[in-house]
C-alpha positions in Angstrom: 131.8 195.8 -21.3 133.9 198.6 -19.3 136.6 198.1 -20.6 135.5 198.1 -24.2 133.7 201.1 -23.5 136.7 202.6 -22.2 138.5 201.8 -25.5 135.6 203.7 -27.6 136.4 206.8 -25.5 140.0 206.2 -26.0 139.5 206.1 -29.7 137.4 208.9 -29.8 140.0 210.7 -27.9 142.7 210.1 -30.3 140.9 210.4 -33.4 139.7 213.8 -31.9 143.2 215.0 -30.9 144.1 214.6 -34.5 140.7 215.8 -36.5 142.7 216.9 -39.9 144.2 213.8 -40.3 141.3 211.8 -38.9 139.0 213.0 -41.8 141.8 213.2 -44.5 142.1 209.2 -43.9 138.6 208.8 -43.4 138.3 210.6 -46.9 140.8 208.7 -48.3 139.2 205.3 -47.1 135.8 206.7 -48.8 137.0 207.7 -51.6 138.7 204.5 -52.5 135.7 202.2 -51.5 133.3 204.3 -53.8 136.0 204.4 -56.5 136.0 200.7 -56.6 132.4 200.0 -55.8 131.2 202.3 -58.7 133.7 200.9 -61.0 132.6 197.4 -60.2 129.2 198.7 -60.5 129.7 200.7 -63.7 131.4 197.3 -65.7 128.8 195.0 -64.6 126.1 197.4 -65.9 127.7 197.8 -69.2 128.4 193.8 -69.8 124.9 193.3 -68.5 123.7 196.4 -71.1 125.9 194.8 -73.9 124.8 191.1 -73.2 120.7 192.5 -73.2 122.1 194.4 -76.3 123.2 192.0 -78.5 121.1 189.3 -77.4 118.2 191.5 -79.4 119.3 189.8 -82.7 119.2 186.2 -80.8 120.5 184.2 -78.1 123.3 182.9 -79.1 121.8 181.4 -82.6 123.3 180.6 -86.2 122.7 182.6 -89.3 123.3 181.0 -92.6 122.8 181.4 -96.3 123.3 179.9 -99.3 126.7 181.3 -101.5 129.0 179.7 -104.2 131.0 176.7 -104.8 134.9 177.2 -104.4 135.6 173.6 -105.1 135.3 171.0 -108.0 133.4 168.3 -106.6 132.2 165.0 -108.2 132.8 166.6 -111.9 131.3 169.6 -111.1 132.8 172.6 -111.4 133.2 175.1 -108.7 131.4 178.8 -108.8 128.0 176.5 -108.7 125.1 178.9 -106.9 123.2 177.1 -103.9 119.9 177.6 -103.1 117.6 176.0 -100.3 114.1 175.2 -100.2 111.6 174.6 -97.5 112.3 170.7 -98.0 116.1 171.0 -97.3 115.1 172.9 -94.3 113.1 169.9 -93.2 115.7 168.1 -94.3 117.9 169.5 -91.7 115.9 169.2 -89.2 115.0 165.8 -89.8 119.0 164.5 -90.4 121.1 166.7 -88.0 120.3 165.5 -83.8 122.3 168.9 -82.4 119.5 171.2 -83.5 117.1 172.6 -80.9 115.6 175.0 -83.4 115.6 175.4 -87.1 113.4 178.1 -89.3 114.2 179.0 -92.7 113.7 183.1 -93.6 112.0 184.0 -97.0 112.0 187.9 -97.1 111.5 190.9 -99.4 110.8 194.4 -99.1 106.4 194.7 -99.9 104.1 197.3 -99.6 102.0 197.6 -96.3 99.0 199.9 -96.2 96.4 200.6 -93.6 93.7 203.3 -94.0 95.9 206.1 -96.1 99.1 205.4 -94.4 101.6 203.2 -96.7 104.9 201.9 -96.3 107.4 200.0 -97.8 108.2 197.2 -94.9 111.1 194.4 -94.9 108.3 191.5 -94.9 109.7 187.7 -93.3 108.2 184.3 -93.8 109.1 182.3 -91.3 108.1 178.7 -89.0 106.8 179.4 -85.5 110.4 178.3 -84.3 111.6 181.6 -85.5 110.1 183.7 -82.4 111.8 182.2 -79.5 115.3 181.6 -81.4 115.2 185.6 -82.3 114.1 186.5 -79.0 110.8 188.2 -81.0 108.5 188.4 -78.3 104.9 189.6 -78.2 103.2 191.9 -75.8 100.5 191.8 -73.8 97.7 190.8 -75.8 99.0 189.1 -79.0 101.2 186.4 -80.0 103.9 185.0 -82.8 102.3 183.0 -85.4 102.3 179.5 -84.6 102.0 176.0 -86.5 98.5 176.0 -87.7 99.1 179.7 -89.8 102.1 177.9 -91.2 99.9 174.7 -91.7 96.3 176.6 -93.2 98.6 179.5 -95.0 96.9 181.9 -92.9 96.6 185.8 -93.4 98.1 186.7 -90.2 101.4 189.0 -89.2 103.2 189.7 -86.3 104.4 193.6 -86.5 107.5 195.3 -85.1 106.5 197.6 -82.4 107.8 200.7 -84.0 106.3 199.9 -87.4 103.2 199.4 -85.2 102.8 203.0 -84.1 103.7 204.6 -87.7 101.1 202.4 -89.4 98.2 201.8 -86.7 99.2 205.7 -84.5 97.4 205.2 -81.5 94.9 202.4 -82.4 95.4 199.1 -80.6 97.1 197.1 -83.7 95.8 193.4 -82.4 92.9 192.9 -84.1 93.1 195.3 -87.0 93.6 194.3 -90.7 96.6 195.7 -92.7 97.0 195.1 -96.8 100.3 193.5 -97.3 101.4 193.0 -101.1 97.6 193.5 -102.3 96.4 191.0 -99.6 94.4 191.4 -96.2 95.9 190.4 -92.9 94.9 190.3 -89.6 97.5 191.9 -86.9 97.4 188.6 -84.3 101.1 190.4 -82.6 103.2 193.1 -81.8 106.5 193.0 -81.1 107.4 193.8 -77.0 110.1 196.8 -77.5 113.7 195.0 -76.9 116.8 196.8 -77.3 119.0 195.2 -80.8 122.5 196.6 -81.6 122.9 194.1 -84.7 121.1 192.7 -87.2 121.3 191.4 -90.3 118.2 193.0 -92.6 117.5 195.7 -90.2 115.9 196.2 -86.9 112.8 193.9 -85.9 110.9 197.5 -84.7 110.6 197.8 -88.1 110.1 194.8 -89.9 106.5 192.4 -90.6 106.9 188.7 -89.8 104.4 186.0 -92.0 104.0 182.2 -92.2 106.4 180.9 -94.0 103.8 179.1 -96.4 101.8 182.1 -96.6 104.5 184.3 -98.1 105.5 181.6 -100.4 101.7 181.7 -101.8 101.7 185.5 -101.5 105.0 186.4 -103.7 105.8 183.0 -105.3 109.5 183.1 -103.7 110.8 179.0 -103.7 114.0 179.4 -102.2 115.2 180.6 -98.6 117.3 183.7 -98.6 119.2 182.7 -94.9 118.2 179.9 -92.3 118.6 179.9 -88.8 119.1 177.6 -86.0 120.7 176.7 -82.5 121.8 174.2 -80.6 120.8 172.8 -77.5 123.5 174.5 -75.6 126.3 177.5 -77.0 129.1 175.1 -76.6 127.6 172.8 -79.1 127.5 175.6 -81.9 130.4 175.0 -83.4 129.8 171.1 -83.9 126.4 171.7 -85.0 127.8 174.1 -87.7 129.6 171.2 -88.8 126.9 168.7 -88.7 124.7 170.7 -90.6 127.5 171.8 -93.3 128.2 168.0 -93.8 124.1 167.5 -94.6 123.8 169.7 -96.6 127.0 169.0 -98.9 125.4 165.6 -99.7 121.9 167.0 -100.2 123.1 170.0 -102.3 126.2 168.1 -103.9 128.9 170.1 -103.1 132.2 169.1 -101.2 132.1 168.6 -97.6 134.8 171.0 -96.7 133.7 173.7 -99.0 133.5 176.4 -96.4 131.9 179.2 -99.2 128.8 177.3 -100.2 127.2 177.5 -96.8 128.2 181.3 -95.0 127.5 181.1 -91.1 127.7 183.9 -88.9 127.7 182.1 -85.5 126.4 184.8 -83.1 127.5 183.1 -79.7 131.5 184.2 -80.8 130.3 187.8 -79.7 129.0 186.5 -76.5 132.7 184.9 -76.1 134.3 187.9 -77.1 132.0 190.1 -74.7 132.7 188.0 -71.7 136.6 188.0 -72.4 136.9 191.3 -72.9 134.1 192.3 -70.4 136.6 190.1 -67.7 139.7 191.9 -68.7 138.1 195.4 -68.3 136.6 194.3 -64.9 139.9 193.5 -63.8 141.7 196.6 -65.1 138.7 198.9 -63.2 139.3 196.8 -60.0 143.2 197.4 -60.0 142.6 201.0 -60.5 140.1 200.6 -57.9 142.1 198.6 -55.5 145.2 201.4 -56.0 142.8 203.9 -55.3 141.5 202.3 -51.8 146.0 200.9 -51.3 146.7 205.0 -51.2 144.1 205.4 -48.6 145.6 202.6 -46.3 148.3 204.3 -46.2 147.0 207.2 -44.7 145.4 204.7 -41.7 149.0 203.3 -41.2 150.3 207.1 -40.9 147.7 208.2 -38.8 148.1 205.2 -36.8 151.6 205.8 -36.5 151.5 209.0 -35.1 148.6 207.5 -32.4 151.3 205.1 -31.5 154.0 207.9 -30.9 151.8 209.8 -29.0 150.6 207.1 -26.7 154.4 205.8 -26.1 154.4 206.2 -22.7 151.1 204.8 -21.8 151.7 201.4 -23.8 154.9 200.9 -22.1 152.8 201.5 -18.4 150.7 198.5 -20.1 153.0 196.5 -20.7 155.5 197.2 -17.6 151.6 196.3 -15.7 151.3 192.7 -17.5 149.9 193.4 -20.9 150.9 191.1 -23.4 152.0 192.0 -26.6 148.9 190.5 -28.5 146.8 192.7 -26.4 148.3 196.1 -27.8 148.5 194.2 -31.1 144.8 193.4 -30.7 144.0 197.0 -29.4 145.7 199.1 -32.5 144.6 196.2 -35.0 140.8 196.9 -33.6 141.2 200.7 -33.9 142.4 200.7 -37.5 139.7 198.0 -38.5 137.2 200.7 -36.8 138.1 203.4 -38.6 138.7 201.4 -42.2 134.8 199.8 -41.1 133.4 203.1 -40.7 135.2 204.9 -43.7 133.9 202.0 -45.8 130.5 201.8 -44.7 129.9 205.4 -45.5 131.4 205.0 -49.0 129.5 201.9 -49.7 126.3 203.7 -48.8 127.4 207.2 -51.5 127.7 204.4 -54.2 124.3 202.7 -53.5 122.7 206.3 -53.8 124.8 207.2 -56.9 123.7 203.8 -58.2 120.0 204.8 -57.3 120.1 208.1 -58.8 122.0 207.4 -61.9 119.5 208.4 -64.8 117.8 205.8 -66.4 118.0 207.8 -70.4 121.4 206.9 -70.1 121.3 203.2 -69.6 121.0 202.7 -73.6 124.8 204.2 -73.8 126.1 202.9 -70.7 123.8 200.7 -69.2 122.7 201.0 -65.4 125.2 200.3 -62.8 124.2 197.6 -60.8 126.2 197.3 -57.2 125.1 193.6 -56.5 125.6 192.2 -52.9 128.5 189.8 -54.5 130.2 193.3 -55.8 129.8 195.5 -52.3 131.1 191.5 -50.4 134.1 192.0 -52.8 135.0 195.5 -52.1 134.5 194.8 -48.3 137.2 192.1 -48.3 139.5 194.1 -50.0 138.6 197.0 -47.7 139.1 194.6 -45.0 142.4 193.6 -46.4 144.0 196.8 -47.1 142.6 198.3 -43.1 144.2 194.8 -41.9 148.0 195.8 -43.5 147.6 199.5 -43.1 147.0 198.9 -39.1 149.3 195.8 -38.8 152.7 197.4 -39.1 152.1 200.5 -36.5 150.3 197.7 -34.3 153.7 195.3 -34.6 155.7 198.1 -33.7 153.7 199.7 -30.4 153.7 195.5 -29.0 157.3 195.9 -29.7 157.6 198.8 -27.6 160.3 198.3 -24.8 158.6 199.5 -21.7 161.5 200.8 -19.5 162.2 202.9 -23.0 158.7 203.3 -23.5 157.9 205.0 -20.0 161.0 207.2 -20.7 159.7 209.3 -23.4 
């Protein structure tokens, strides 16, 4: 314990004696671990805000609709319009083992009035499966219509949250009644507020969701304008897609590898393309990161080498005494991993505040940065790594030290 306390003073002693260069490494140190902590922290936020983002429109889920032939098949001549009904939905569901969830999507734009407020909404008909798959969730209070509206052609509708406030102001929608097309129904729903940069027929906020039987009997509309489904599992997407291409081409009688009757817009690609490119950013901020904190090792090794010079003579009294060359090695390698420890504990701690402070109106642009404990583990070891080289070389070199030489100078 004396000894070690001994070497604190000693430290202290040196560091002192050279106060200038002390806190230019000790900046340099801090600057590099909040460079690559808040880099780290800044490109997990935004994959995390892009992921939350995109997964608005559905997680990971397949969109399809209906188009044209572009192939002659069984003496019919290509250019042939497809159309799907409720039964080929069923169909699907019935024929095809990969899918998890299936609804078909009957939509048109109808006229929604409540009191003297009226507006032209984007009105769906869909199955109950529809909620979950398009991450349409309700809040507190209501729900998504479910299998007995589909099954008794209720009046009910689930509203977007936005929609919600122009039509109902401050009144508590749940409960209320709302004429949609000419018709009554009751508000069982309101969409919880979720952030969606994609859609296909514009942003849930603003849209009314229906039984899919109901808006059949309400408009007269027979065939599905796009379906949607998922597998159990992302990876299975693209055989699915397949699967349910294949049914269809004998149901609808067109040729199985006909890739323009049936359109799909598989959304789980993004989430490919998001991770891949969210993995090659993350790298390229922690090499800017990791250069950042390399430049600040250097000043430890240069500071450490001038410690060395100036304690020459008292290393070679060790080590003419007995010391061993490990010792000093030990000694100098414990001082730099001080000085790197201290350095990155204080930068650590500026990017947990910056991460704390960082204003939450921004997160829609940027997302929040998030400095997880696997992100600050990482940036420790490389801290540690870097303090380890920077202090190994001057260490090396004052073990080295020949002591008649040594005591000379």
């Amino acid at each position: 314990m004396t000894s070690f306390g001994s070497f604190l003073r000693q430290l202290g002693r040196d560091l002192w004696s050279q106060k200038l260069r002390t806190f230019l490494t000790a900046f340099g140190i801090i600057w590099g671990t909040v460079a690559v902590s808040l880099l780290l922290a800044f490109g997990n936020g935004l994959h995390r805000h892009m992921i939350k983002t995109t997964a608005g429109l559905g997680d990971r889920i397949v969109i399809a609709w209906t188009m044209r032939t572009s192939m002659i098949f069984e003496g019919l001549g290509k250019g042939r319009r497809m159309r799907m009904t409720e039964e080929d939905i069923e169909y699907l569901k019935a024929q095809v083992p990969l899918i998890a969830g299936i609804s078909g999507e009957y939509s048109e734009n109808l006229i929604a009035r409540f009191g003297d407020r009226q507006r032209s909404v984007e009105v769906s008909g869909v199955s109950p499966a529809y909620g979950p798959m398009r991450n349409m969730v309700p809040a507190v209070g209501g729900r998504f219509i479910d299998q007995l509206d589909v099954g008794q052609r209720r009046r009910v509708v689930f509203v977007g949250n936005e929609l919600a406030e122009d039509l109902f102001g401050t009144l508590d929608a749940v409960g209320e009644t709302v004429m949609i097309h000419g018709s009554p129904f009751l508000v069982v729903g309101v969409l919880q507020p979720k952030e969606q940069d994609s859609s296909y027929s514009g942003r849930d906020h603003s849209k009314m969701i229906i039984p899919e039987s109901t808006f059949r009997a309400l408009t007269g509309q027979k065939y599905v304008n796009n379906f949607i489904y998922k597998a159990p599992t992302p990876d299975l997407n693209k055989a699915l897609n397949e699967q349910v291409r294949v049914a269809l081409s004998s149901r609808l009688r067109f040729h199985p590898d006909d890739d323009q009757a049936i359109q799909v817009w598989d959304t789980s690609e993004m989430f490919v393309f998001m991770d891949a490119f969210m993995l090659g950013f993350t790298v390229f901020l922690g090499i800017m990161g990791v250069l950042t904190l390399v430049v600040g090792g250097i000043g430890v090794s240069n500071i450490m080498n001038v410690v060395v010079e100036e304690r020459t003579r008292e290393i070679g009294i060790k080590i003419a005494l007995g010391a061993r060359g490990r010792a000093i090695l030990g000694q100098f390698m414990l001082e730099t991993m001080i000085l790197t420890a201290v350095g990155g504990g204080v930068g650590l701690a500026i990017s947990f505040a910056i991460c704390s402070i960082f204003p939450t109106n921004l997160e829609e642009y940027v997302g929040l940065p998030n400095l997880s404990p696997g992100l600050a583990l990482l940036t420790a070891s490389v801290l540690g790594l870097v303090g380890l080289v920077a202090g190994y070389f001057p260490a090396r070199d004052a073990a080295r030290l020949d002591p008649v030489v040594a005591m000379k100078l």
